[in-house]
N, C-alpha and C positions, 0 to 999 in steps of 0.2 A: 394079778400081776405079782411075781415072786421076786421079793429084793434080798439082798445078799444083806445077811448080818453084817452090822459091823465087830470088828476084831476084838478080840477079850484085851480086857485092860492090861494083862500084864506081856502081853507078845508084842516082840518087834515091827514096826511097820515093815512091808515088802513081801516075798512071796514064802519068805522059807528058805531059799537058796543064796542067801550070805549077800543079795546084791542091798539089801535094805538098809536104807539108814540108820538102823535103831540099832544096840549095841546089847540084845538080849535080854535088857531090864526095863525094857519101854522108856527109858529118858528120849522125852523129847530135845527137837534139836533146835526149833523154835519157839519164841516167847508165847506165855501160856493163850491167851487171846487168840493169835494165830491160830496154834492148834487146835484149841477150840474150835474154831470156824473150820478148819480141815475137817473137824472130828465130825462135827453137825451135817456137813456136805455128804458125808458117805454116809450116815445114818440114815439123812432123805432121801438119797436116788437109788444108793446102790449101782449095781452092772445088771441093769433091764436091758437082753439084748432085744430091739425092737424091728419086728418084720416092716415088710414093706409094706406100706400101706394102701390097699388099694382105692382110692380114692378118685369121684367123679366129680370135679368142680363145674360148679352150675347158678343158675338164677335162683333156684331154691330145691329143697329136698322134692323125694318123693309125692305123689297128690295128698296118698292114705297119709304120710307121716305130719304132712304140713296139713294138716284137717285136725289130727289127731293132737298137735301140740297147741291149739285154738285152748283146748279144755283141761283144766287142772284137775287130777285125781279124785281131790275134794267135793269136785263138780256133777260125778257120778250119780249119785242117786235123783238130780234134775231131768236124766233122760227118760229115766221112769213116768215124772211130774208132767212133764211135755207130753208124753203120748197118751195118759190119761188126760189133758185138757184137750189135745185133739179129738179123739174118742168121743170124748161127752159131745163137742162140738157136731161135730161129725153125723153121731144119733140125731142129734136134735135138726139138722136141717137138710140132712139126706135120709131118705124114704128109701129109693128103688137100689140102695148098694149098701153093702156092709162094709165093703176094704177101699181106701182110694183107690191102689191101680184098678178095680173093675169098673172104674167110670171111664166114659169117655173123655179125648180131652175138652169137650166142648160144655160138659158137667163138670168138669175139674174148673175150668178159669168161672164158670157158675159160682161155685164155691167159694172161690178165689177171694170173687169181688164182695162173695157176703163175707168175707172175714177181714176185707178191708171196712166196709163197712161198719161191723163191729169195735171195728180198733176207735172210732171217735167217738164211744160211750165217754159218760163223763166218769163212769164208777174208774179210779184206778186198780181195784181189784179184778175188776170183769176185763179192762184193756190188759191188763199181763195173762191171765187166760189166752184169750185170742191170742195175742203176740206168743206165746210158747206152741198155740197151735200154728203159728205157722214156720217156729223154728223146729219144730219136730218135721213139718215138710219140707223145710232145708238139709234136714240131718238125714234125709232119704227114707223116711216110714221104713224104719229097721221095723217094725215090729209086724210087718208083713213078707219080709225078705228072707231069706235062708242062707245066704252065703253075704262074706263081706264086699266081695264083690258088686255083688245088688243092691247093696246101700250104696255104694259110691257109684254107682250107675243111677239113680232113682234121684239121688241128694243133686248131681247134675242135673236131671231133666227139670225136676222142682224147681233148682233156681231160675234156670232159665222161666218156666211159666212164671215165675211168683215176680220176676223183670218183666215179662213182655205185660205184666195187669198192673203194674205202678207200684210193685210193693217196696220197691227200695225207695221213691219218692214220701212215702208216706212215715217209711220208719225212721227218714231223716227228719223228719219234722218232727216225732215221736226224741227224735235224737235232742232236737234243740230244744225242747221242752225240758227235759232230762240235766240238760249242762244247767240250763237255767233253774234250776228247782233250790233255789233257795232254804227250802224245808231241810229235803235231803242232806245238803250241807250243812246244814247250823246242826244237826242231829248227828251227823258223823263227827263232826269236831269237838262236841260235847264227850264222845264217849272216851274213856280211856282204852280200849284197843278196837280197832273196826276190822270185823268180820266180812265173808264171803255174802253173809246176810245185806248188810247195807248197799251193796253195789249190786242186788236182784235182778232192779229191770234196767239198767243199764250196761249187764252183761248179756240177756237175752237178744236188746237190740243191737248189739255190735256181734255178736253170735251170728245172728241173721246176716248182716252185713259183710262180715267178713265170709261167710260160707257162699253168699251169692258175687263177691267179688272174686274168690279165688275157684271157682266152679267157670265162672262166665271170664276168668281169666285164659283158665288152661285151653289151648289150643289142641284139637283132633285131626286126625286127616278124616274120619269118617263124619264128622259134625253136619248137618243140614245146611242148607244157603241160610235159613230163619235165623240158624244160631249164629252164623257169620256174621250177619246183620246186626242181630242184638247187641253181640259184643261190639263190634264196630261206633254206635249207637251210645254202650253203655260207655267207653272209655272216652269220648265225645263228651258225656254228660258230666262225667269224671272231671276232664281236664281242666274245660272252660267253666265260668262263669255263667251260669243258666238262672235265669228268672231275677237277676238282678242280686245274687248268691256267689259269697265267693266260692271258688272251688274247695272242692269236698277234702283235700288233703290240709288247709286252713286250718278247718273247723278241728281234725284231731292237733293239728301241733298246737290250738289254741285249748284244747283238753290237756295236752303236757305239761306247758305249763304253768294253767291253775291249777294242774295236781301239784309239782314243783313249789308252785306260793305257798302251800299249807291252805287254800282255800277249797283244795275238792280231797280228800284224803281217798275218801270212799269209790275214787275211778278206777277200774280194773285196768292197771296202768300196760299190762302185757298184752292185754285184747285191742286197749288204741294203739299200740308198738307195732304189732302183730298187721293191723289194718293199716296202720300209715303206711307201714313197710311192702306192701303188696299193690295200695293201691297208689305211690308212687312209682312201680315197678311195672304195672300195669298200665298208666298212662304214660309215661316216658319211655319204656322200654325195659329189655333186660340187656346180659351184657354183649349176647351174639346181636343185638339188635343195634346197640353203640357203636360196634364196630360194624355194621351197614351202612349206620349216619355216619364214619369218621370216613370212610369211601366215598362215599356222596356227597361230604364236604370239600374234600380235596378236590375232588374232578370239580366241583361250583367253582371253589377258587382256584383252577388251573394248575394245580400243585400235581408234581407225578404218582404214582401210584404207592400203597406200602410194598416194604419188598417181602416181607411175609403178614402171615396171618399169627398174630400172637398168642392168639387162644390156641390154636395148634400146634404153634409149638414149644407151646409148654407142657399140651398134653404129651407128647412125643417125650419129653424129657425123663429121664430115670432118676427115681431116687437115689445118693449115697447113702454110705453105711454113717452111722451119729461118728463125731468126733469122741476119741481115746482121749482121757486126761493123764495117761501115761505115756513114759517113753518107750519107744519100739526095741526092738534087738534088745530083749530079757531085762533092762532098765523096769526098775518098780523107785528108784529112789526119786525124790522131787529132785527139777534141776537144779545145779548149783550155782549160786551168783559168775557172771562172766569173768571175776578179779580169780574165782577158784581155779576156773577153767583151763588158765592161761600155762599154770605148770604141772598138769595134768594130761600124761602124751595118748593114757587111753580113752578121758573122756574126748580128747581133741578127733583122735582116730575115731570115735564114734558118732564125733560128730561131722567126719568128711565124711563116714559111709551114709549118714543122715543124708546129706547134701548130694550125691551119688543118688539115693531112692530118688530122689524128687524128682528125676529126668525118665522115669515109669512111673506110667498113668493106671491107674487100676480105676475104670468107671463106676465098678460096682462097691467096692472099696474104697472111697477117694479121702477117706478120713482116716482107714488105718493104723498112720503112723502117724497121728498127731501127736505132735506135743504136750508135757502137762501144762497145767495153769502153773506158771508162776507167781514166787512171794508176792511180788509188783501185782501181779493179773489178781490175786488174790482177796490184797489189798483194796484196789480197784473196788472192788464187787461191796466189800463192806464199806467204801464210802460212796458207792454209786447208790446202795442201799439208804445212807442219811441222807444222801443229797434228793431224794427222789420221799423218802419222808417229808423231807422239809417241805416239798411242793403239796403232797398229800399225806392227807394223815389217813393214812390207810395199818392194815395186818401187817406185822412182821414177817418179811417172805417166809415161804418154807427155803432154809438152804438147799442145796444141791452138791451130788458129793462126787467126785472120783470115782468109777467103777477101779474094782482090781486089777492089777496089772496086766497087761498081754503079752503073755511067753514065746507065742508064735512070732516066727523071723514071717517076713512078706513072703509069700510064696511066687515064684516067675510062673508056676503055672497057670495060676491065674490074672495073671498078665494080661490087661484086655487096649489096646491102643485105639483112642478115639476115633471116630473118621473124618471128624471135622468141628468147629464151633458151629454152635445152634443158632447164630444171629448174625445178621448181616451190621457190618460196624457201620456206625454213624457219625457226621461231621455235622457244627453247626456253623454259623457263616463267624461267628465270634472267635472260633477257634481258627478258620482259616486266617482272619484277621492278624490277630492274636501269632500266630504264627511266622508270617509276612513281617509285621511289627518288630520282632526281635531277629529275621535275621536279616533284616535292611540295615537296623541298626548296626550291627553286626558287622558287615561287609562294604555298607555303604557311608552308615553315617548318619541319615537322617533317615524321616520315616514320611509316608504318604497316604497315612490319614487311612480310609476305608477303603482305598484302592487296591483291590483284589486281583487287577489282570495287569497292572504295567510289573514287569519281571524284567526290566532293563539293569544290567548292574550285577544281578545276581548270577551266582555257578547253577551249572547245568544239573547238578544234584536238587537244587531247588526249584526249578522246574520241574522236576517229574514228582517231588515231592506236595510241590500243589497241585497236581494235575490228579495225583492219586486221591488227594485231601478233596478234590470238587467233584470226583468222578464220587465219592461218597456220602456228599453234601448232603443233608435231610432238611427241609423246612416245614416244621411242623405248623397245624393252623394256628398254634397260639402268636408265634413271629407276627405271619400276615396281620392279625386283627391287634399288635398290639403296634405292626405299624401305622395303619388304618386308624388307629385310637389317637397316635401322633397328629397325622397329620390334620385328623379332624380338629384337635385343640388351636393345631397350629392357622388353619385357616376357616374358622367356624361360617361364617358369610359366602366366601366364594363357593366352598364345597355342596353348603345346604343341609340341608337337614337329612339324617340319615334314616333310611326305609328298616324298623325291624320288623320281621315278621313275627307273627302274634301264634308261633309254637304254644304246645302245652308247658315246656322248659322255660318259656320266655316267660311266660304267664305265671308260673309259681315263682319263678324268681320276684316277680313285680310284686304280687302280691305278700310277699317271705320278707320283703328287703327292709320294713321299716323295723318287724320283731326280730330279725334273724340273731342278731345280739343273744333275746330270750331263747330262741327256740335251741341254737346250739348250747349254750349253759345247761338247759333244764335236759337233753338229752346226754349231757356227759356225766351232771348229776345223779342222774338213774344208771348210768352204767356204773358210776362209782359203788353206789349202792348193791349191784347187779357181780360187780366184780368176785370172784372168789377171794382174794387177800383182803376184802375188804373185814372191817370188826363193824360190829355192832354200836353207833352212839346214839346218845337220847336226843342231836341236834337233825342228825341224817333222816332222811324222808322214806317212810313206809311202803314199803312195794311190796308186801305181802297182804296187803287188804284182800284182793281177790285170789287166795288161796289159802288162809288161816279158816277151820271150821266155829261155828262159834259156839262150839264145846270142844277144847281142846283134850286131846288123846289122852287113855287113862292106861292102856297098856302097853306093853315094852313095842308089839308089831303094829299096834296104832302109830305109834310115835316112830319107828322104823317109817312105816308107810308115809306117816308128814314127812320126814326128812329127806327122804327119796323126790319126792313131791317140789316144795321148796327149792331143792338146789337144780330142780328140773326146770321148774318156773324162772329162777336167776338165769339159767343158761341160755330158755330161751328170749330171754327179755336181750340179752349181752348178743346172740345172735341177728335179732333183730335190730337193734341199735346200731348195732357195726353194717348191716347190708344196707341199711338206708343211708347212715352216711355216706358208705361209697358211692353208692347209686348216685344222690345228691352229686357227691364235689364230679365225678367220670361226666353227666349231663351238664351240669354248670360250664366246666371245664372244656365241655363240645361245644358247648353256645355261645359261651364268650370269657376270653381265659382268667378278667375281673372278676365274674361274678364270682368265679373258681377261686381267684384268691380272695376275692371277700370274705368269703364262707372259712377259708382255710385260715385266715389270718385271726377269726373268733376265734375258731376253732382253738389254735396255739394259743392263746392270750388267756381262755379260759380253762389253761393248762392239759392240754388231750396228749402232747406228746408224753411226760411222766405219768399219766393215767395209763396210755397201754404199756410203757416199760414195767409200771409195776405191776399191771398185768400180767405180763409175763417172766415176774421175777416171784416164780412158782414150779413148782417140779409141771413142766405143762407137757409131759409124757403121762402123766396120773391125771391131767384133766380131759386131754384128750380120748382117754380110755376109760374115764367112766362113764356109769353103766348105772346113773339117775335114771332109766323108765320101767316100769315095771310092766310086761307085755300084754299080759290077759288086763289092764286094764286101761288101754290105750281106744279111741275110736278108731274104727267102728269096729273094733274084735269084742269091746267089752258092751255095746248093744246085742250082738247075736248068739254070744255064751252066756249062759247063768255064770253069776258073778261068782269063785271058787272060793272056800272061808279062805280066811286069811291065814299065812303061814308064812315059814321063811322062804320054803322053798318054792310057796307061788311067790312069792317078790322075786325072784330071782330066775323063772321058768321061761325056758324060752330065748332068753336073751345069750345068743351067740357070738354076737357079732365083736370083730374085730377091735374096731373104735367107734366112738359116738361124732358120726356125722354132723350133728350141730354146732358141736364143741370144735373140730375140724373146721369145719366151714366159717363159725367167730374168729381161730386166730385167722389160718388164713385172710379175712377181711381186713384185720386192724391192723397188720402188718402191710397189706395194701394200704389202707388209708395211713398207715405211719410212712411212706414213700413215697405217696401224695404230698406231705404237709414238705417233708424235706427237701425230694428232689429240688435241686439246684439253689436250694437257700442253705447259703452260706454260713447264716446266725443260727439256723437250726439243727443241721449239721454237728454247730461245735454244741447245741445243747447235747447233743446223742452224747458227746463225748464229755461234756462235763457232768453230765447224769451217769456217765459211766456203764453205758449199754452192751457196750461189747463183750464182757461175758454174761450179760443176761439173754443176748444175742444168740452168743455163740452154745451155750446150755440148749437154744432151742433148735438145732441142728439133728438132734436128737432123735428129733423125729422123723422117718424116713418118707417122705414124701415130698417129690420133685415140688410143687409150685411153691409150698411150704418152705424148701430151704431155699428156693432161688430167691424168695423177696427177704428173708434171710441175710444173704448174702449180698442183697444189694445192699442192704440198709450198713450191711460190714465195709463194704467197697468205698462208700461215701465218705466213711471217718477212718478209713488207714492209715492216711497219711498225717494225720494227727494222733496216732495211737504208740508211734514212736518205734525205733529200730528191734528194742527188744521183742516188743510184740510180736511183729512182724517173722520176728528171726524166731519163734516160740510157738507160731500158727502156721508154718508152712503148707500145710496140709488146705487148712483154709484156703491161704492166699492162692492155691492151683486151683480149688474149688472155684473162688469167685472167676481167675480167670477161665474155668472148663464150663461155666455156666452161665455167667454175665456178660452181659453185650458189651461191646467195649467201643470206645471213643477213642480214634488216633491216636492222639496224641495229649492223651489225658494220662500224668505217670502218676495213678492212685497208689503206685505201688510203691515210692519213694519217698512221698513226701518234700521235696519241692519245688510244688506246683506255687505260681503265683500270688493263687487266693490263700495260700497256707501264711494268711496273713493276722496278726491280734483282731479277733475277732468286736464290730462293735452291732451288738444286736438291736441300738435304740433307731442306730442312723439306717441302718437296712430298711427295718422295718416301717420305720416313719415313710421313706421315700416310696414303697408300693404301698402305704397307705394315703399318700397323696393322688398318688396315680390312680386307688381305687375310687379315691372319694372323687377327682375329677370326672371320673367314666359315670359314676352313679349321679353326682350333678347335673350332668350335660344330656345323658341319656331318661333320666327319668324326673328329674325336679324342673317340668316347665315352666313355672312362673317366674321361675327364680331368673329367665333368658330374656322376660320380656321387652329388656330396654333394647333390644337385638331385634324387634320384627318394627313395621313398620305402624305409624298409627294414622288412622283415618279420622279424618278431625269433618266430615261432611257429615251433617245431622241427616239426609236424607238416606245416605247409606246404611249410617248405622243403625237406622230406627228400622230399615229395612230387610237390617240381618235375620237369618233364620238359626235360631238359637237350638239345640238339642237339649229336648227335656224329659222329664222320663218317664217313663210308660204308665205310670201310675199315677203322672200327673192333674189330666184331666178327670180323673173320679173330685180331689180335693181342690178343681180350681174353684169356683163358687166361695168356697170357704177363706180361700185364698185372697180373692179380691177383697173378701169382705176384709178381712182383718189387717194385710196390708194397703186398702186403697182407699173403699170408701169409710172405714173407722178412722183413719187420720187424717185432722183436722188440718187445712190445708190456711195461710195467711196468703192471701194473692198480693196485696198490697204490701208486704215486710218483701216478698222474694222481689217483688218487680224495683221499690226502691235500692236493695243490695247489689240489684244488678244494672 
């Protein structure tokens, strides 16, 4: 990516043609500080003009790509290890075949079962053999294959046999074995840096695991009815609770964080990432499947239909061109304070022809003629920069700078007029309220409370004005259920008890809800870590266990190679973390709109929203395009080529591609999940704005890709009207952006500034009050005991003695023992109970 030098010290700022504010000797014209920070902006960014990006948003990458980021660079020479313990294996108990595929399959699962067999040797040496032999038939016996294709054909048929013979059952127990080893940790925390070494056979069996869940994940049209089945079967086994076990996604977030305590150092923290994140994905769904359940929820609760499909039409939506931090019509100078402006007849005249453009749309250009950043906007940014330190102590951003100015006037011929907005507006009943409310006041005097149809009093303008306001009305399922959550507090007895059904979503939440505290903390903690801004300290927790080798690089392409490695390993951990959180709060947030702000209210408390601004207070046009993988050694290209020495130009072979789809697919998430946390909280909102996000925001516009800048721009839309007149009057270009792409609410003026809630914000009382409302829902709905003075008691000894108690399955093996030691070993006084009573 080729950036534009910055300008020799002693030239005028501007272009050369006299419009520059510099006076031929480089005297700046603002305090040295300031220009500083100008000067640093345009050394980091430069004028990158950036294409369009063609970009497929989805549940996950490609099958090859999401297989191939399972394994760390470092991890290479293991495939070799695996296929000779296969091999050996293999000689020693098959006679009549030399290669797996020329068995049948009825000798394959033969096999199968003797190498589960072997796996409950007591030698640990001998069980990691076995176990690598049968992650080599997870990896698709590359060493019989010819094409990359045939391993990822093979690696699929594998998983599936190595499910329908018990093998995921067994390596989970292999698994708990493993968390519990005691050894292993007291041995990792003794040393002073832990290697790829120390996490051995706990990356094989999450290898295995992960290969067999995202194999038996992926759907085929051509797939057998067997495999339908299995999957069916295995996301079943997945979801619920089996043999008295919690569910399998538990057992990793309680791997997170003991890694998090400093009690397991040595967990390959990206291989349990990698696995949670798939196989919550796999049992709840992905995101075309959310939006099946949100259809299907509506029609249950009677609600009308959506008026589009969202995923579609975002696809539909076109990229703009990044926003200009210069002014348009041959302007290179920074604008002038508005006091200058005022006896200035040609900056005034340029600024009506300014205000003229803005009534032509240019779709494909919609940024243009943006404005520059002003001293104010400027400002901003280096105190949004402390204010968002002080939250984390994170890297000092990379600044971002000014491309050069653009000489080019707008051209009419490419003049493109839109054909319409992308979204159908939206009302909610508050706003009709809300409406009614001030202009009763207004005309009549008094006001009528939530009464939405009496229109007696008012002019005939306000009737069609409500009439357009309800013909628009949207009730989303969170209204109903947090009506529903009312009335149940409100009449706990008459109502009864309420029926939930016992979903896979229902189920993690129940079992998530006592750690959820822990589990969000310890996954925002690895991202912090994971983040690119972030620095290196000696308190921060290690996520490079499973990818350090444990003979560190002695040459300049060794150490090139680690580095590549490393920030590959960071990105995909930061992708992974971000797709599960979404996943999480969009499922929550279907099932029940608490559980959604439960998760989301950790989430903010244990600081996520300045975690992704600083995020993305980084040049993330240079994160997005880099170009961490190195291609001949990616699975499975690097099982079926001889490995090529190392050089600069194999690090660098091959790789094409535009942008790095993973790094893509991270921001896009967290800018989702960042308008998750916000939408419609008020107290979070003014954080956007007292962290000063809007030009870390607006920096990232940059990048030309439609979903990318539309949550962008929502997240701009929310705090306009708190960002003040100048702003406004300085981002024009913006301001038509949000309106040419964001959905809009009647009668919502984001674009003025005052609206009602543009009120002193108090972030204690907000929040306390949905944290009452959550803690009630969580009390009522899951803390039975806590209701018991509410059911009725049976005081008849015949009854009670004759209840049938549920007890659990395991308990007639230890009743004998049971009687013993509670009934007949304690010694009974007949004569002390009969006189007490």
């Amino acid at each position: 990516m080729d950036e534009t030098a910055a300008p020799e010290a002693g030239s005028p700022p501007g272009n050369g043609n006299g419009n520059g504010n510099g006076n031929g000797k480089g005297k700046p014209t603002a305090p040295k500080g300031r220009e500083a920070f100008r000067s640093q902006r345009r050394e980091s960014e430069g004028s990158v003009d950036c294409p369009t990006l063609e970009f497929e948003y989805g549940d996950a990458d490609g099958h090859a790509a999401e297989l191939s980021e399972l394994y760390s660079y470092t991890e290479n020479l293991e495939f070799s290890t695996n296929r000779r313990c296969f091999e050996e294996d293999f000689k020693t108990q098959v006679q009549d075949a030399n290669e797996w595929l020329e068995l049948e399959e009825d000798a394959q699962k033969t096999y199968v079962m003797g190498l589960l067999d072997r796996l409950e040797v007591v030698s640990r040496e001998q069980r990691l053999k076995v176990a690598r032999a049968v992650l080599y038939l997870a990896q698709g016996t590359f060493g019989e294959c010819d094409s990359e294709v045939d391993v990822l054909h093979w690696s699929r048929y594998n998983c599936f046999l190595l499910y329908q013979m018990g093998t995921f059952s067994a390596f989970l127990e292999l698994l708990h074995m493993e968390i519990d080893n005691s050894q292993a940790c007291s041995s990792a925390l003794r040393k002073p840096a832990v290697s790829i070494a120390d996490s051995t056979e706990l990356r094989v069996l999450l290898s295995v695991m992960y290969l067999m869940v995202e194999n038996i994940r992926l759907e085929r049209e051509i797939d057998p009815h067997g495999w339908r089945t299995a999957r069916e079967t295995f996301r079943n086994e997945l979801s619920f609770s089996m043999h008295n076990e919690e569910p399998f996604a538990l057992l990793l977030f309680s791997m997170v964080t003991k890694f998090c305590s400093g009690l397991a150092p040595h967990f390959p923290i990206k291989k349990v990432l990698l696995l949670l994140w798939k196989v919550v994905m796999f049992t709840l769904g992905g995101f075309e499947h959310l939006q099946a359940l949100k259809i299907q929820k509506r029609a249950e609760l009677g609600l009308p239909p959506l008026a589009e499909d969202s995923i579609q039409v975002i696809k539909s939506m076109r990229a703009a061109s990044p926003p200009s931090y210069t002014l348009d019509l041959g302007e290179s100078q920074l604008a002038p304070p508005p006091s200058k402006l005022r006896g200035r007849r040609g900056s005034r005249r340029q600024l009506l022809t300014k205000q003229d453009s803005l009534d032509i749309y240019n779709e494909r250009d919609l940024f243009k003629t943006e404005e520059p950043a002003t001293e104010e906007e400027e400002e901003s940014a280096g105190d949004g920069e402390r204010a968002l330190d002080g939250e984390l102590d994170l890297l000092e951003q990379d600044p971002l700078v000014p491309p050069p100015p653009s000489q080019t006037p707008l051209s009419v011929d490419r003049v493109a007029f839109p054909k319409g907005l992308p979204w159908a507006p939206k009302v909610r009943q508050k706003d009709i309220e809300h409406f009614l409310e001030t202009s009763r006041n207004k005309f009549i005097g008094f006001t009528l409370g939530q009464d939405t149809d009496t229109l007696v009093g008012l002019p005939r303008p306000i009737h069609e004005s409500v009439k357009t306001l309800k013909q628009h009305k949207y009730i989303s399922i969170a209204d109903v259920q947090i009506k529903n959550e009312e009335e149940l507090e409100k009449c706990p007895m008459s109502l009864g008890e309420e029926v939930v059904p016992e979903t896979p979503c229902e189920i993690l939440y129940q079992g998530m809800l006592y750690s959820l505290p822990q589990y969000m903390i310890a996954l925002l903690k690895i991202l912090l870590a994971a983040a690119p801004t972030s620095k290196a300290k000696t308190d921060s927790i290690n996520i490079l266990a499973d990818v350090l080798p444990e003979e560190m690089p002695i040459t300049v392409l060794q150490s090139m190679k680690l580095g590549i490695d490393v920030n590959r390993h960071k990105e995909i951990i930061v992708k992974s973390i971000s797709s599960l959180l979404l996943l999480l709060l969009k499922h929550f947030k279907l099932n029940h709109i608490y559980q959604f702000e439960y998760v989301s209210q950790h989430l903010v408390f244990a600081n996520c929203i300045p975690l992704i601004l600083k995020f993305f207070n980084q040049n993330i046009l240079s994160y997005i395009t880099a170009k961490n993988s190195i291609l001949v050694l990616d699975y499975p290209c690097c099982t079926i080529q001889d490995l090529p020495e190392l050089t600069t130009e194999s690090l660098e072979a091959g790789d094409n591609s535009q942008f790095c789809w993973r790094n893509l697919f991270s921001c896009i998430n967290l800018l989702r999940l960042l308008n998750k946390l916000t939408k419609w909280k008020h107290s979070r909102t003014m954080m956007l704005v007292v962290f000063k996000s809007a030009p870390i925001l607006k920096r990232a516009l940059k990048v030309k890709q439609a979903m990318l800048q539309l949550y962008v721009l929502k997240l701009l839309k929310i705090q306009t009207k708190y960002l003040g007149r100048q702003w406004r009057k300085s981002n024009m270009k913006t301001m038509s952006a949000i309106y040419q792409k964001v959905r809009h609410r009647m009668n919502d003026d984001w674009a003025y500034g005052n609206d009602i809630d543009a009120r002193p914000w108090d972030f204690q009382a907000e929040e306390c009050t949905l944290r009452a409302n959550i803690e009630a829902f969580n009390s009522r709905r899951y803390d039975k005991p806590q209701d018991s003075e509410f059911s009725p008691v049976d005081n008849c000894l015949q009854s009670v003695l004759g209840q049938r108690l549920d007890l659990p399955e395991d308990f007639h093996y230890s009743y004998e023992l049971w009687l013993e030691r509670e009934v007949f070993s304690q010694p009974i006084c007949w004569e002390e109970l009969l006189q007490n009573h």
